[in-house]
Each structure stands twice: as C-alpha cells, then as structure tokens.
N, C-alpha and C positions, 0 to 999 in steps of 0.2 A: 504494500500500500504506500501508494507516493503519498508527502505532509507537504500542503501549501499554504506560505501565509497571502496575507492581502496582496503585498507589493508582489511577490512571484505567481499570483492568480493572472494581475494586472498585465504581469508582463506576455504570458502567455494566454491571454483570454481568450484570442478567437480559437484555438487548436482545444480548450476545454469547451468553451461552446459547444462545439464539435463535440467534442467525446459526449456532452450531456444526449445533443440531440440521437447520436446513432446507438446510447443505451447503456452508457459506462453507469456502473450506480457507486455514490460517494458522500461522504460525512459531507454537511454543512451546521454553518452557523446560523442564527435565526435571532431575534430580540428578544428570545425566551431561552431556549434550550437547544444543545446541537439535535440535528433531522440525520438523516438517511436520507436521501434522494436519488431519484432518476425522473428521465420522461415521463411523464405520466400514460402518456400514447403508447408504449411502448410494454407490450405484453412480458415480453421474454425477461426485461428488468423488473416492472413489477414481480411478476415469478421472483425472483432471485431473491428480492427485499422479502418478503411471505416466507421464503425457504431458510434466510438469515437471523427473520425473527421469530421463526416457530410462529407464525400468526396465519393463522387457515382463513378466517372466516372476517373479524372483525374491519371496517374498511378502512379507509387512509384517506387519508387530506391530502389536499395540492398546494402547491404556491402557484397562484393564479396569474399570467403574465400579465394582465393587463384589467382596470374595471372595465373595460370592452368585452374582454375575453369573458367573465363570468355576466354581462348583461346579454351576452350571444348564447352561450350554452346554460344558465340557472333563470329561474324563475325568482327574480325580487321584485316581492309584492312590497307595500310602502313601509311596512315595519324592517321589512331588509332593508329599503333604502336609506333608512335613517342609521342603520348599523353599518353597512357601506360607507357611509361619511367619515365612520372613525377610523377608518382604512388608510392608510398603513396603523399596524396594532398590534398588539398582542391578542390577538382574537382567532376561533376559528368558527366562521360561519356555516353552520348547516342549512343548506338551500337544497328546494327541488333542481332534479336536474328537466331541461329543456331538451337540450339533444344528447343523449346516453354514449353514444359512438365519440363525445368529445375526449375523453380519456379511456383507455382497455378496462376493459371488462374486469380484471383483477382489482381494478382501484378501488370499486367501491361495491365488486362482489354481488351486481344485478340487482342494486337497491336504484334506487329512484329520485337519491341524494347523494351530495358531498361536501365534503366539507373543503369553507375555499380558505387560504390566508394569504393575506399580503402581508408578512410582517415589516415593522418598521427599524428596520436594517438593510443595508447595501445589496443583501444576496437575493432579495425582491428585480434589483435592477439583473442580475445576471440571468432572471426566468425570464424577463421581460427580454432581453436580448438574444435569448434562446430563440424565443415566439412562441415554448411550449411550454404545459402546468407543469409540474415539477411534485410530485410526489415531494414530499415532508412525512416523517412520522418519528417518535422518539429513537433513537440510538442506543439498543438494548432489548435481547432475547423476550419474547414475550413472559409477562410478570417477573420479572428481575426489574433491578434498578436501571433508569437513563443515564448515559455517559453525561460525565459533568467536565472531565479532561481524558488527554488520547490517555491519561494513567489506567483509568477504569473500564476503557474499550473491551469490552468482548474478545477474547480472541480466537472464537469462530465468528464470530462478524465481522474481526480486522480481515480473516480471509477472505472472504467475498468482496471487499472494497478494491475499488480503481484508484481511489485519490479521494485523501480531505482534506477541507480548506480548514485550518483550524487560526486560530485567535484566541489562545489561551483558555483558561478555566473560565469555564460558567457557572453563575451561583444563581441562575433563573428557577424560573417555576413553567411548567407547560403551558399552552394558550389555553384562555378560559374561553369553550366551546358553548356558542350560543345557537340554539339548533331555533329556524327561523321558518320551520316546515306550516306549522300550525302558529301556534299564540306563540311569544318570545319564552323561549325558555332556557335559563341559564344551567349547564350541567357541570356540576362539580365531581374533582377528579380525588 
C-alpha cells in the first residue's frame, strides 16, 4: 500500500484521478473520520470494499461529486433541500434514489436509497474532479473499531489497499446520518 500526503496527492493528481476512476480502492480523509473509497460505478471495487470489511448486506454512502450530481440521481423533496444547504458537512444524507443505475448495485445493495456526503474537507474536490461518487464508509472490519491512524489499520484491509492519502491522526467522530426518506430523522450511531 502506497502512503500519500496532500502535497504528493497534488503532485500526482491526474495519474490518481485515474487510478480512482478505473477502480483502485484507497484510504481517505474526510472532516470526520478516515473512509475506504472507490468509484462508486464500479462493481468489481465495490466487491473488494464488502470482501475487506466483512460487510455482506448493510449499504454504503458516497461522496457525491457535485449538488448537480445528487439533484440528477436522489429525490430532494424540501426538507432535503434545507439539509443540502448545510452541505459541505459532517453529515450523511439519506435520500430516495431517482435513477438506481447511478452507482453499482453493491452500493447500496437494491434499496431505493443512499446515502450522499459532501464532507467539508479538500477530498470533496478530488470526487468532484473525478466526475464520479466515490464510495466512503469507515476504515475497519465490520464491528471492530475505525482506523483513527495508518497505526491501527487492519492488516487485512492494509492488503487490499492501492494507496492512502493520509494527514495524520484523526480524533473525529463518524457523520451524523440524517435519513430524509420520510419525516427528518436523525440516526445515532
């Protein structure tokens, strides 16, 4: 597993672009807690992420390139729009989905939702440059603890990584997931 910081992302950004869009899956940073990441599009990395964290069933959020992208593919009726506003955030919004074929089928496992985030950190701009969602989900085996530094990394999940972008120890807490299907409803973790 390659380690990169900001300035060495910088320097090579279009070749990781790249790697994002054709299915490399890789730690990032986020304004809450390091993610896991890949294409969201991209079946075969979804797979990968599901087989890394022992997670069969439950779905996974995206970082949403753009509020274009999630007003083209989710249904925000006006209680989402008022939650959209606070976007970039620490938030993960649960929306209907619009068009289902927007992200692979493993994303979100043939429900009807997903969860979107733009969080309010830099690596927002790197999905946005992609032009694809971007899978997020915590960094850590299903029910074991989230990596907080590469110290606590899994090491069956360091195996399965292409590269992470790291920036030191995180002392966050997960996004607080506001599911916007029905009434607003705040789900604590």
């Amino acid at each position: 597993m390659r380690v990169l910081n900001f300035e060495e992302l910088n320097l090579e950004k279009q070749s990781i672009i790249e790697s994002i869009i054709n299915g490399a899956v890789f730690i990032h940073p986020t304004d809450t807690i390091y993610g896991i990441g890949c294409n969201a599009q991209d079946s075969k990395a979804v797979r990968k992420i599901r087989q890394l964290k022992e997670r069969a069933t439950n779905p996974f959020s995206v970082i949403a390139p753009s509020l274009q992208w999630v007003h083209e593919n989710c249904i925000a009726a006006k209680k989402a729009e008022e939650w959209l506003k606070k976007l970039p955030g620490p938030y993960t919004l649960i929306l209907k989905l619009k068009k289902s074929n927007c992200v692979a089928k493993g994303v979100n496992n043939g429900l009807k939702t997903i969860g979107i985030r733009i969080p309010n950190h830099w690596i927002r701009k790197l999905a946005a440059e992609a032009n694809v969602p971007v899978v997020t989900t915590s960094v850590n085996r299903s029910n074991e603890d989230y990596m907080t530094s590469l110290e606590d990394l899994d090491p069956l999940v360091k195996g399965g990584i292409d590269f992470a972008i790291y920036e030191g120890k995180k002392e966050g807490k997960p996004s607080k997931i506001i599911d916007l299907t029905e009434e607003v409803k705040v789900i604590e973790r």
